[in-house]
TORKOL-4160 file (C-alpha; in steps of 0.2 Angstrom, whole numbers, padded with zeros to 4 digits, m for minus):
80
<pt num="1" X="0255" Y="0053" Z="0072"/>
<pt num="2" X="0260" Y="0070" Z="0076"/>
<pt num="3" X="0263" Y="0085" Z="0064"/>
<pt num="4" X="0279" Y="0097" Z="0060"/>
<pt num="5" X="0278" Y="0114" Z="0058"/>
<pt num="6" X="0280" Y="0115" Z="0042"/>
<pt num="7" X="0265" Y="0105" Z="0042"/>
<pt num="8" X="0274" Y="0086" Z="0037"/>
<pt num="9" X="0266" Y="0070" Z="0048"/>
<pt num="10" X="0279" Y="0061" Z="0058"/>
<pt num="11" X="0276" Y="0043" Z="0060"/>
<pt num="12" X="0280" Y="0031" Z="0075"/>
<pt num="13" X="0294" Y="0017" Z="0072"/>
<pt num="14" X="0279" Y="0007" Z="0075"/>
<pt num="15" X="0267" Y="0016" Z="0063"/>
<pt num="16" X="0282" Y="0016" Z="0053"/>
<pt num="17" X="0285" Y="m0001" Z="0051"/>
<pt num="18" X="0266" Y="m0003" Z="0046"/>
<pt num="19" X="0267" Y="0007" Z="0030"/>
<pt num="20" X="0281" Y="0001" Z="0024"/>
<pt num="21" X="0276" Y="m0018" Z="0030"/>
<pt num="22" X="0293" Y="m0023" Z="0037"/>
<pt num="23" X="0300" Y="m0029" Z="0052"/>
<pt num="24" X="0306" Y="m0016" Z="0066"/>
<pt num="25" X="0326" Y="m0021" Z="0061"/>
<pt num="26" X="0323" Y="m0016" Z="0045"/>
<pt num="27" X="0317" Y="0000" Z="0046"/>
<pt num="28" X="0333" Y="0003" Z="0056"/>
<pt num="29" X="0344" Y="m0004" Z="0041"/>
<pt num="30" X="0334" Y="0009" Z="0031"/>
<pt num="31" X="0340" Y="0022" Z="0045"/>
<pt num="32" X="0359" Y="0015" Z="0048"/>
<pt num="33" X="0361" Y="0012" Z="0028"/>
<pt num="34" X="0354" Y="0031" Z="0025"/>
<pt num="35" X="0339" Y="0027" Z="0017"/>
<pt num="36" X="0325" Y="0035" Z="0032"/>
<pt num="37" X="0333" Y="0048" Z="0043"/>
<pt num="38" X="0327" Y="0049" Z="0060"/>
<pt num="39" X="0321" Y="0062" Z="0073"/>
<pt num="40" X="0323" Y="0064" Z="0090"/>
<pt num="41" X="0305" Y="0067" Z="0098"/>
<pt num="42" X="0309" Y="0079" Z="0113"/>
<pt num="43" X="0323" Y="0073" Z="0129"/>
<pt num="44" X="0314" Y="0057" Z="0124"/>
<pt num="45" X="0324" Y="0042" Z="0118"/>
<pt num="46" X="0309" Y="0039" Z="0105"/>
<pt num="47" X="0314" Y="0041" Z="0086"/>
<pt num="48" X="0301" Y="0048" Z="0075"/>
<pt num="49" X="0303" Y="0047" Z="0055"/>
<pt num="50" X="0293" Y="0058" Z="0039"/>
<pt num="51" X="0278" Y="0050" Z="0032"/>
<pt num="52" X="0283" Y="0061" Z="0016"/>
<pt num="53" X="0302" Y="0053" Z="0017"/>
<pt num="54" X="0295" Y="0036" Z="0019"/>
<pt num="55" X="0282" Y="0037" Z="0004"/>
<pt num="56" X="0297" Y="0041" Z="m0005"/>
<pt num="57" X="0306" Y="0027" Z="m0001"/>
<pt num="58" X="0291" Y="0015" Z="m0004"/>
<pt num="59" X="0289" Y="0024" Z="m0021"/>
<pt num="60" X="0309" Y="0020" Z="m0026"/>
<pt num="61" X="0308" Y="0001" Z="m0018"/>
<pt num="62" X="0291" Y="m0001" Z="m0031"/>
<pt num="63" X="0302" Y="0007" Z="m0045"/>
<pt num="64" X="0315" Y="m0003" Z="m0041"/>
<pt num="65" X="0306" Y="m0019" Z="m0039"/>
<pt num="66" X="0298" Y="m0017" Z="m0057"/>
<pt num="67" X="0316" Y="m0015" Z="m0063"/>
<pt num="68" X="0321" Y="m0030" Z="m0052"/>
<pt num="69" X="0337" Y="m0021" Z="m0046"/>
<pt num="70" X="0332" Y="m0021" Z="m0027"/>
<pt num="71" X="0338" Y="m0036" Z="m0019"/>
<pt num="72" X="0323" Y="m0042" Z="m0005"/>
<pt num="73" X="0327" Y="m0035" Z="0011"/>
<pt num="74" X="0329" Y="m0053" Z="0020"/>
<pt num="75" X="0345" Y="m0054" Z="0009"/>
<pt num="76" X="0353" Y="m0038" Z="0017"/>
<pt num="77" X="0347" Y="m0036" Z="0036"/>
<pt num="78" X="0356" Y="m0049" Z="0046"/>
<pt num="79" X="0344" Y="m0058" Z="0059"/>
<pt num="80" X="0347" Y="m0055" Z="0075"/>
């Protein structure tokens, strides 16, 4: 984990996955669909991602879940 200047945590794609407990292409549907952005970590091809952007997004797939309007993920990210 390492930590921004403004004192957010950035989180690996594999750290990332873990909090929000979904598969590796999924988290890059979040990215490509504009629901995570991602961060170029240095002249490294590595990706970092917010922990404060992805609490959000686990807070608004709860909310959504208890509303029922979010459709499961599985429905949405084609298997590769």
């Amino acid at each position: 984990m390492a930590d921004a200047p403004d004192g957010d945590e950035f989180l690996t794609a594999t750290q990332a996955c873990a909090l929000l407990d979904v598969k590796l292409a999924t988290l890059y549907a979040y990215v490509s669909r504009g629901l995570v952005k991602s961060y170029k970590q240095g002249i490294r091809r590595q990706r970092l991602y917010r922990k404060s952007e992805l609490e959000e997004l686990l807070r608004v797939r709860m909310d959504a879940h208890e509303a029922d309007d979010l459709p499961a993920a599985s429905s949405w990210v084609g298997e590769r």
